[in-house]
N, C-alpha and C positions, 0 to 999 in steps of 0.2 A: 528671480527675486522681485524685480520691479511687477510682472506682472501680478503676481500673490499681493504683493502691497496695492497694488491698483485694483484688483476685485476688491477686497477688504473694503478700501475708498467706492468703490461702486455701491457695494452692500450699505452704507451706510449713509451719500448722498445720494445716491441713485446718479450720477452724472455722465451722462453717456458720453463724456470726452473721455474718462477713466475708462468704462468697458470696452470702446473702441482698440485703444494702446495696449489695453493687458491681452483681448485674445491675437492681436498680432506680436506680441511679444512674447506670447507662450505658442505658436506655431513656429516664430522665428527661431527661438532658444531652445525648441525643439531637435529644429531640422540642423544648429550649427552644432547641439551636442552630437545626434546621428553622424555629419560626415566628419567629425572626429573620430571615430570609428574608424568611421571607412579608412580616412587618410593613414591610418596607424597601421592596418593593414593589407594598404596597396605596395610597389614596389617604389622604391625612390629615384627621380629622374635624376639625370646628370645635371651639375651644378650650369651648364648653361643651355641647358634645355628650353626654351621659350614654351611659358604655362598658358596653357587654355585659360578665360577666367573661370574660378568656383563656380559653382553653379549657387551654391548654398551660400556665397560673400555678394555677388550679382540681386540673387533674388530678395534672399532676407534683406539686404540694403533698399531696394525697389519697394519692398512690402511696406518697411517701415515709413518709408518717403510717403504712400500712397496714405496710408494710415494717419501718419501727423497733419496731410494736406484734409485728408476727406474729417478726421474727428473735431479740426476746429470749425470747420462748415456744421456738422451735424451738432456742436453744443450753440451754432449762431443759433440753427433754423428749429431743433427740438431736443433742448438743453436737459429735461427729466425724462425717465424714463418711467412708465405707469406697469411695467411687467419684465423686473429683472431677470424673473431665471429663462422666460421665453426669449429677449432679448438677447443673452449669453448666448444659449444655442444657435440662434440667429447668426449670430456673429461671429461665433469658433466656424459656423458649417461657411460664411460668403469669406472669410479667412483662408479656409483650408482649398476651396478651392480658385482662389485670387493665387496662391500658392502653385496650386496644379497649373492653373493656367500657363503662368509665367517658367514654372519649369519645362515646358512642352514649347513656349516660344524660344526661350535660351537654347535648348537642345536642336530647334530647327535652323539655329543660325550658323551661316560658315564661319568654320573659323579663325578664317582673316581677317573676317568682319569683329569677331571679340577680341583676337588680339592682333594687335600691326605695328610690330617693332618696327622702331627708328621713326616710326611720325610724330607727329604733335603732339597726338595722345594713342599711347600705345595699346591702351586698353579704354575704347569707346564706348562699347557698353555702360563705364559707370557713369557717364556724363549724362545719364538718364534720370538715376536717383540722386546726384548732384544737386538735376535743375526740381525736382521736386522735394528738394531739402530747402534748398533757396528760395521757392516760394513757402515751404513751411516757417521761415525763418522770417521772412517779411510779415505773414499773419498772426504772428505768434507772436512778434513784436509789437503788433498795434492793437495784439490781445491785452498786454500791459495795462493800455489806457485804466480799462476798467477789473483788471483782474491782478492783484498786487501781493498773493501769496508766495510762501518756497517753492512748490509747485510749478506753480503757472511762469516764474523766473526761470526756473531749471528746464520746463519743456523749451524754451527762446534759446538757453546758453545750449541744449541738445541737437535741434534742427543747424545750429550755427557747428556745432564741431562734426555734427555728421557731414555737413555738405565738403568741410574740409576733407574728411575722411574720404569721401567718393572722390574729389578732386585729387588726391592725392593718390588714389587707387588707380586711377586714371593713366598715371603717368609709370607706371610699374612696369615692368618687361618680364623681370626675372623671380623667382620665388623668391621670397626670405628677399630682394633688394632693399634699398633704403626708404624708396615709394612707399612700398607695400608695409614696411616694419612699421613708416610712420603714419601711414592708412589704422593698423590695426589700432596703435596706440591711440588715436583719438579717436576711433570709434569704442576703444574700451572708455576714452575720459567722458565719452557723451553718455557711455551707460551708467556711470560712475555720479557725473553730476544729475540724470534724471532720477537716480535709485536715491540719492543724498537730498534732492530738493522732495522729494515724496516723502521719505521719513523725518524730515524735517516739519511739513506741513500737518503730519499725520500728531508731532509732539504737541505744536500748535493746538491743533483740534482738541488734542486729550484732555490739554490744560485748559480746552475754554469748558471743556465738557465737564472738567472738577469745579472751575468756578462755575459754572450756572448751576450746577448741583449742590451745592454751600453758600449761593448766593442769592439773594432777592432778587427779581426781574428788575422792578420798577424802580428802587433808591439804591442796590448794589450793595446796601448792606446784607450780613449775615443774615440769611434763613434761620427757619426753627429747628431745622435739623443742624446746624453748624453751632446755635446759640446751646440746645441740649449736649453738642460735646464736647464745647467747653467747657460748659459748665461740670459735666464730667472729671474735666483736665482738671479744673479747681479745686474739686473733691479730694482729688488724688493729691494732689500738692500740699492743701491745707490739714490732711491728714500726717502728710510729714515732715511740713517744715510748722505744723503749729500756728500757722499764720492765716488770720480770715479772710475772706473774700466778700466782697458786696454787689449785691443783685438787687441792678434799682430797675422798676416798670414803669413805662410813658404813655400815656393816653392822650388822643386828639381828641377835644372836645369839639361837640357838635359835626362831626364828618358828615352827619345825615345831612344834619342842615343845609352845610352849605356843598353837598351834592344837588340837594332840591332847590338849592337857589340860583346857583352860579353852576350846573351841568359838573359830572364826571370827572370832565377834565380837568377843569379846579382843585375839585378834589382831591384828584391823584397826584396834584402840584401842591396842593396843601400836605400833602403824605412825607413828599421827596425835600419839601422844606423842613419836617419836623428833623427826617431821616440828614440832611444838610446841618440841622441843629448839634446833633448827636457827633457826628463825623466831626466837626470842627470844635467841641468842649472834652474829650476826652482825649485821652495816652492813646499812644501807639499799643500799647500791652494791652490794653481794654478791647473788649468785645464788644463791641455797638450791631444789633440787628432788627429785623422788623419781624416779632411776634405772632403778630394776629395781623386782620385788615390795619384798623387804627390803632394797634397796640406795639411798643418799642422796649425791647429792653438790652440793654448794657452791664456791661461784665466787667467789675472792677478787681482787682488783684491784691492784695496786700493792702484792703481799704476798712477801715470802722467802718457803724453808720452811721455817728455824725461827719464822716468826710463823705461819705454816700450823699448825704442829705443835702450837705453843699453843693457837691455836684452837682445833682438834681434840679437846685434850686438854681443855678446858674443856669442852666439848658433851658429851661421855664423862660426864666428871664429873658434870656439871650432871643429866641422863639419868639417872646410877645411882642418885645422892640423891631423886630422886624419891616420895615416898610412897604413890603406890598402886602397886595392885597386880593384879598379880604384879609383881617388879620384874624390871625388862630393862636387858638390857647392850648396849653399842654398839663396834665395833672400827672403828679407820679407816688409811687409807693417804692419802699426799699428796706431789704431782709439782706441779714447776715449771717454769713455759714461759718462757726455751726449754732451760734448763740440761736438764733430762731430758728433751725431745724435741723435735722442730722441726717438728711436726703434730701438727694435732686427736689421731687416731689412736695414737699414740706418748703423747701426752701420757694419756690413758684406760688406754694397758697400760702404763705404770708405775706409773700411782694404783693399779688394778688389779691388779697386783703386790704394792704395797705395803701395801696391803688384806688380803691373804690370809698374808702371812706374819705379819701384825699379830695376826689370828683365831691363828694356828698358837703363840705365846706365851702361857707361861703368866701375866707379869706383868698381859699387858692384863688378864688376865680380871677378875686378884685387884684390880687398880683398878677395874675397871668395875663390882665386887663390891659394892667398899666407897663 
């Protein structure tokens, strides 16, 4: 599971600490489903039989270790990847045989040397992948600093309960003893909180992926496509509770201007000021978004248009009084549904309308002045 979530995450950051973890975790959960198998059709030893260690609890434990230590190295030194599906293979194939390897090392050791009741640690082998859980734990931790998603928490709390898990493996004699039950358990809780901190960050993602998709970059107000389906949502309401709706437009006077006088970057400070305007003179129910470059319009609910017109006329206001600078001016037009039109369409070219003749007065200006 966690691997399948960690491709998905690779496909879409490209982040080669994610491809590293999924293809050692789809060889790993590979090879523990295979000797379940086996184990189900071997014969059962006697209840005090002293066990060889797994070969499949030894190595997948080692792999993993190697994995979490070498994938936060390889996001320090080359954090993107410029060719994922080459990369994958890459990586399934030095997996599969980091794999081979270590199962041909385990299989050449005595085995006294893996297991040796009544010492210190009865099973030495796991004090391997321990001590590189324990370093993955240390770098994983002072990965934090700068990395403060579900994720990147869950991989810290993972390296921490695995290394307990091999510690605790360590000290095991018998099968099924108490060692070994509480090995397994916190190696299940280490997959548990990795699998739980991924789909966590993955919700995260989703939700920043909805807002930037319905959102403006630059002022965070609503986009044109969120502003059209609202407006939609209004249609539909006002059609059956009989109640109008008001659609006022905003215009930044002179943006060219003072792009050519004061640089870009003014401007786009003059934009997020008008957009600041907007956000602080309206309802929570209200739809405030950014239209066009310099154009703004807001979605008022259950409004005439003379309360529109008020509105309006306050945001103006509000906008002109401002004290920095350069100071800027705002002109607006405002249509109601369904008295000025009986669609979306209609309803936009009389705001529209009413927008441009607004600009074309010379009263707006001298209010917007003052």
């Amino acid at each position: 599971m966690f691997a399948a979530i960690a491709v998905a995450r690779f496909r879409g950051t490209r982040d080669r600490l994610s491809l590293v973890l999924s293809c050692g975790f789809v060889v790993v959960g590979a090879t523990l489903i295979s000797s379940s198998f086996v184990i189900f059709r071997s014969p059962q030893p006697s209840p005090d039989e002293y066990l060889r260690d797994p070969a499949t609890w030894v190595i997948g434990c080692t792999i993993v270790g190697l994995l979490m230590v070498a994938a936060v190295h390889v996001e320090r030194r080359l954090p993107m990847s410029r060719h994922p599906l080459r990369e994958i293979a890459a990586a399934v194939c030095a997996v599969l045989l980091l794999a081979a390897g270590l199962s041909g090392v385990h299989g050449w050791l005595p085995e006294d040397f893996v297991v040796h009741p009544g010492g210190a640690f009865p099973r030495p082998g796991n004090l391997f992948p321990a001590l590189l859980f324990a370093i993955a734990t240390v770098e994983y931790y002072r990965r934090l600093d700068y990395a403060h998603s579900a994720f990147d928490h869950s991989l810290y709390v993972t390296t921490g309960l695995s290394m307990a898990s091999s510690l605790a493996a360590s000290q095991s004699q018998y099968r099924l003893d108490g060692p070994f039950a509480l090995a397994v358990g916190l190696q299940f809780a280490s997959y548990a909180a990795l699998v739980a901190g991924a789909l966590l960050d993955n919700v995260r993602l989703f939700e920043n992926v909805r807002r930037m998709a319905t959102s403006d970059a630059l002022t965070g107000l609503a986009n044109y496509r969120r502003i059209v389906d609202a407006m939609g949502n209004e249609i539909e309401r006002t059609k059956r509770t009989r109640r109008p709706f008001a659609l006022a437009l905003f215009d930044l006077d002179g943006l060219k201007r003072i792009n050519d006088e004061f640089g870009h970057g003014v401007g786009s400070r003059a934009i997020c000021r008008v957009a600041d305007g907007l956000r602080l003179n309206s309802r929570a129910i209200d739809t405030a978004g950014r239209y066009g470059g310099d154009e703004f319009a807001l979605i008022l609910p259950e409004t005439s248009k003379e309360a529109a017109r008020d509105v309006s006329q306050r945001i103006c206001e509000y906008i002109a009084k401002q004290e920095e600078l350069p100071h800027i001016t705002v002109s607006f037009g405002a249509a109601v549904y369904p008295q000025d039109g009986d669609s979306l369409l209609n309803i936009l070219a009389t705001a529209d309308r009413a927008l441009y003749e607004a600009k074309g007065r010379p009263i707006r200006r001298l209010t917007a002045v003052t």
